[in-house]
C-alpha positions in Angstrom: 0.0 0.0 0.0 2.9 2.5 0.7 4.4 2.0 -2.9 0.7 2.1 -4.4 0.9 5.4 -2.2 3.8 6.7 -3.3 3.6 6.1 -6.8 -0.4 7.9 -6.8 1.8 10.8 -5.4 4.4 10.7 -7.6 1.7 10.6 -10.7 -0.2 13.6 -8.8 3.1 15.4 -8.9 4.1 14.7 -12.3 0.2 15.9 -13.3 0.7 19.1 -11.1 4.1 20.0 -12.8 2.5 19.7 -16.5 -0.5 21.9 -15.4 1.9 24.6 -13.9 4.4 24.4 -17.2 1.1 24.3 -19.3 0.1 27.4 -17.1 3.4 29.2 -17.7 4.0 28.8 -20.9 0.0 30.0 -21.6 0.8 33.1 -19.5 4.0 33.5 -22.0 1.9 33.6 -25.1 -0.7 35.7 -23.9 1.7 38.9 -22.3 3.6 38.8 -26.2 -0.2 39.1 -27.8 -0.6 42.1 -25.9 2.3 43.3 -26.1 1.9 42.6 -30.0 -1.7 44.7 -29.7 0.3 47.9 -28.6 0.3 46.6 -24.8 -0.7 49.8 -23.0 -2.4 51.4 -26.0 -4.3 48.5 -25.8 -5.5 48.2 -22.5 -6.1 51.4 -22.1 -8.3 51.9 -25.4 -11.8 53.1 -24.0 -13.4 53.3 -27.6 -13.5 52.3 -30.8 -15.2 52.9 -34.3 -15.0 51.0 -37.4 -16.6 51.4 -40.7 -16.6 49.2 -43.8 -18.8 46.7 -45.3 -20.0 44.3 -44.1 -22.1 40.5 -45.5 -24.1 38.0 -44.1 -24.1 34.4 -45.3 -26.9 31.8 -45.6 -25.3 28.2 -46.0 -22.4 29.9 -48.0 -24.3 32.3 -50.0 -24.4 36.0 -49.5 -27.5 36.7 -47.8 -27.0 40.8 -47.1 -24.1 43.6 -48.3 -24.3 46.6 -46.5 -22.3 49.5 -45.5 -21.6 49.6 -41.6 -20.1 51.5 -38.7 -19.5 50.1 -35.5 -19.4 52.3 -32.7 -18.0 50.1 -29.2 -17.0 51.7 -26.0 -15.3 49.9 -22.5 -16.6 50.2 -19.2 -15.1 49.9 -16.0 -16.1 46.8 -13.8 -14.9 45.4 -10.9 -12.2 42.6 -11.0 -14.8 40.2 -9.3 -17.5 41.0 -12.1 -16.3 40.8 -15.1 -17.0 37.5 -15.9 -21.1 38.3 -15.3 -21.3 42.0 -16.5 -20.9 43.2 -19.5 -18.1 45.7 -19.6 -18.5 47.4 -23.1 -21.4 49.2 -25.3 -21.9 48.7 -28.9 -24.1 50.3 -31.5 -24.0 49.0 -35.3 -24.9 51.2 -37.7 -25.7 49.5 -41.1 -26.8 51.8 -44.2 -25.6 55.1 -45.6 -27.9 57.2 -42.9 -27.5 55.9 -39.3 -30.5 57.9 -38.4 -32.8 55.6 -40.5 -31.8 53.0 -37.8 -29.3 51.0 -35.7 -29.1 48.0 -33.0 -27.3 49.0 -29.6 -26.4 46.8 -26.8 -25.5 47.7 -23.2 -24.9 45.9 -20.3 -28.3 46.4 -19.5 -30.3 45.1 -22.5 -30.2 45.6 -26.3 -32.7 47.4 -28.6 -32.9 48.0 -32.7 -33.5 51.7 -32.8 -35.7 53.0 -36.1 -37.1 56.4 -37.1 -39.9 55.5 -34.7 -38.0 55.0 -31.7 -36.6 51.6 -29.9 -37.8 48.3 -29.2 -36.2 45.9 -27.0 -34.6 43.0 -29.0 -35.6 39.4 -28.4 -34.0 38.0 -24.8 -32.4 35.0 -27.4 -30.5 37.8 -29.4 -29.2 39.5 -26.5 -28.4 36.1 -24.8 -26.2 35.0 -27.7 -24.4 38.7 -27.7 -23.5 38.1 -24.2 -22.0 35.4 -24.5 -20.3 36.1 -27.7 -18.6 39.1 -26.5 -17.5 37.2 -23.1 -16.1 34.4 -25.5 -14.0 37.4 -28.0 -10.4 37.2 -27.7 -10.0 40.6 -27.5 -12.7 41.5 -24.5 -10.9 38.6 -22.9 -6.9 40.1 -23.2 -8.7 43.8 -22.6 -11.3 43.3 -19.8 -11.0 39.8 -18.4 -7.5 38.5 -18.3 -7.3 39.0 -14.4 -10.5 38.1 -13.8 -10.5 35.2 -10.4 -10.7 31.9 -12.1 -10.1 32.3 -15.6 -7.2 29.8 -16.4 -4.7 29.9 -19.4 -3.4 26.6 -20.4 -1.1 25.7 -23.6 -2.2 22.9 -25.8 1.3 23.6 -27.9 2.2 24.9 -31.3 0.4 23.6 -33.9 -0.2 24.4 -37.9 -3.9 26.3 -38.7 -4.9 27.2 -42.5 -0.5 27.2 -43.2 0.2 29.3 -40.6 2.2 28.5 -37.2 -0.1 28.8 -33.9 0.5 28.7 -30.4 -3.3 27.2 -29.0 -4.2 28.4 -26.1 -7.3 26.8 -24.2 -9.2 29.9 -21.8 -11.6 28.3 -19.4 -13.5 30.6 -16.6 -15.0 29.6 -13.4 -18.1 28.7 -14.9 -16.3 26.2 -17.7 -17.1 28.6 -20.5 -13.7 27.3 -22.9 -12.4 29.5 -25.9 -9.6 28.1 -27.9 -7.2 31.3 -28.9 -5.0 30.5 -31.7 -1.7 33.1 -31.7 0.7 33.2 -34.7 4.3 32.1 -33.6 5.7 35.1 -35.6 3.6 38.4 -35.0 2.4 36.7 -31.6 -1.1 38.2 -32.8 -4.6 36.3 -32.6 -5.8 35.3 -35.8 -8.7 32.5 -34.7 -10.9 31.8 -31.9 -13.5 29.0 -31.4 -15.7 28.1 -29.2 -18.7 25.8 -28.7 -22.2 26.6 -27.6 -25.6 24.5 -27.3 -28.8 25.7 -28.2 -30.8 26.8 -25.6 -33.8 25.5 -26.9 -33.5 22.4 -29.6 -29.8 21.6 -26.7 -27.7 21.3 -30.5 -24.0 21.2 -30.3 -22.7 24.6 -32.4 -18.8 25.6 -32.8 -18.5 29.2 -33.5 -15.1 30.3 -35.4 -13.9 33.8 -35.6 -10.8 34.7 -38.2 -9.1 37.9 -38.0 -6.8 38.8 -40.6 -5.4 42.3 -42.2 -3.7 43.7 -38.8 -2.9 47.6 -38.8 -1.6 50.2 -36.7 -4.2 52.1 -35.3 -2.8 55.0 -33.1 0.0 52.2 -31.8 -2.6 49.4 -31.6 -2.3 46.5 -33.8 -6.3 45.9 -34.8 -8.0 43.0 -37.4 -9.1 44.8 -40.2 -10.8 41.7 -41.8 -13.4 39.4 -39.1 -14.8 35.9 -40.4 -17.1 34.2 -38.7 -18.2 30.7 -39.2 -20.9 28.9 -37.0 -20.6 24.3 -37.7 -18.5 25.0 -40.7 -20.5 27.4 -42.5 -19.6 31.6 -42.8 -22.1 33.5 -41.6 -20.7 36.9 -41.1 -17.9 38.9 -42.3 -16.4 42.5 -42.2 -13.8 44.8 -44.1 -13.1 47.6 -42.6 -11.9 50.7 -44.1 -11.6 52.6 -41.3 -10.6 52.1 -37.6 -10.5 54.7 -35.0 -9.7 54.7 -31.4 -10.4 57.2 -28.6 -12.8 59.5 -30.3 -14.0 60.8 -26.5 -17.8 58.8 -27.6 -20.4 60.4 -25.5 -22.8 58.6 -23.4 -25.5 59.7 -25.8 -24.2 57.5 -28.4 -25.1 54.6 -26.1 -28.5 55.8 -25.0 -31.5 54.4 -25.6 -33.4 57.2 -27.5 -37.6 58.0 -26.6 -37.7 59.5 -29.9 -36.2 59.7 -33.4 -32.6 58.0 -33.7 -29.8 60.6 -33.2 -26.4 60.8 -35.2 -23.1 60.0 -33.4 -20.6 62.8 -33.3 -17.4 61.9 -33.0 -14.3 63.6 -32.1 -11.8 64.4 -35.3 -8.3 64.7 -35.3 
């Protein structure tokens, strides 16, 4: 019994020391993506806007083209609640005239605004914007990374679409798991998945994000191209033209308008 004893302990040991090198080496890959993002610039960013176009796909076949501006701005949340509140707002703006109409999301809710005024989007919609924005690389490295009981953990370098990854597996303490994949030379994120289940039919989805076309954005390093894919099929994707950070975007951007939908001003330089 004192050998079965001692080798149980010496297998616990050996399982420890992985986990801790898996751990550290995890740790290693995320610091050089941030560091690749513009470290500081990026943490710090408190807003953003892109504008391009943007196309929806139905099984593989362009389902929608349409110009779009994105407007998204960081909150501040405590350490011990970021993995339950949302810690951004967002307001997509598709069309030529954003006053015609947009959708906006907050940590309290989400709406699609028209020339009549808002109505509150269906509980599903702003379900799966939850946890898709929890689940994004970049919220993660930007709002979450010390959040208590989100673990790092290396699965190694591997090879992804010809290009040389370091896979990294991100679980929180509520098991949600997001596979980061960081390329071994620009130490940048250039694909994410994750899997979800259907609230209501229980089916098994994988969701995979690309990001490609990387550029300098006021020293931070941002995707200028976004795939994503949901069971092997695209269903969204954007070019952006334009990126912008800290344009000083004023609450009203966010707000949830009574009345006719508003224009965003935002701050040139």
């Amino acid at each position: 019994m004192t050998r079965v004893a001692a080798a149980a302990a010496l297998v616990a040991m050996a399982a420890a020391q992985a986990q801790t090198n898996s751990e550290i080496r995890a740790k290693k890959v995320v610091d050089d993506a941030i560091a690749a993002l513009g470290g500081d610039r990026f943490l710090k960013m408190e807003d953003r806007v892109e504008s391009g176009r943007a196309y929806s796909f139905y099984h593989e076949s362009l389902s929608g083209l349409s110009i779009a501006t994105i407007y998204t701005r960081y909150l501040t949340v405590a350490p011990d609640k970021t993995g339950d509140e949302l810690a951004v707002r967002e307001r997509q703006a598709f069309g030529k005239n954003e006053e015609l109409g947009f959708v906006l999301f907050r940590e309290d809710g989400g709406w699609e605004v028209t020339f009549r005024g808002a109505k509150e989007l269906p509980q599903d919609r702003i379900e799966r914007y939850r946890d898709t924005t929890l689940r994004n690389i970049f919220y993660i490295l930007r709002i979450r990374r010390g959040e208590p009981g989100l673990i790092f953990e290396s699965r190694g370098v591997d090879v992804i679409e010809n290009q040389p990854v370091e896979v990294v597996d991100i679980t929180d303490s509520k098991n949600r798991v997001v596979t980061a994949y960081f390329h071994q030379s620009t130490k940048l994120p250039v694909r994410q998945s994750f899997v979800w289940r259907d609230p209501q039919t229980h089916e098994r989805n994988e969701e995979v994000t690309r990001f490609a076309r990387y550029q300098n954005v006021s020293g931070v390093q941002w995707p200028h191209q976004i795939t994503r894919e949901r069971n092997g099929d695209r269903v969204y994707q954007i070019f952006s033209e334009s990126v912008r950070i800290n344009r000083d975007l004023s609450d009203s951007a966010f707000a949830v308008p009574n009345g006719p939908a508003t224009r965003v001003n935002v701050r040139k330089r």
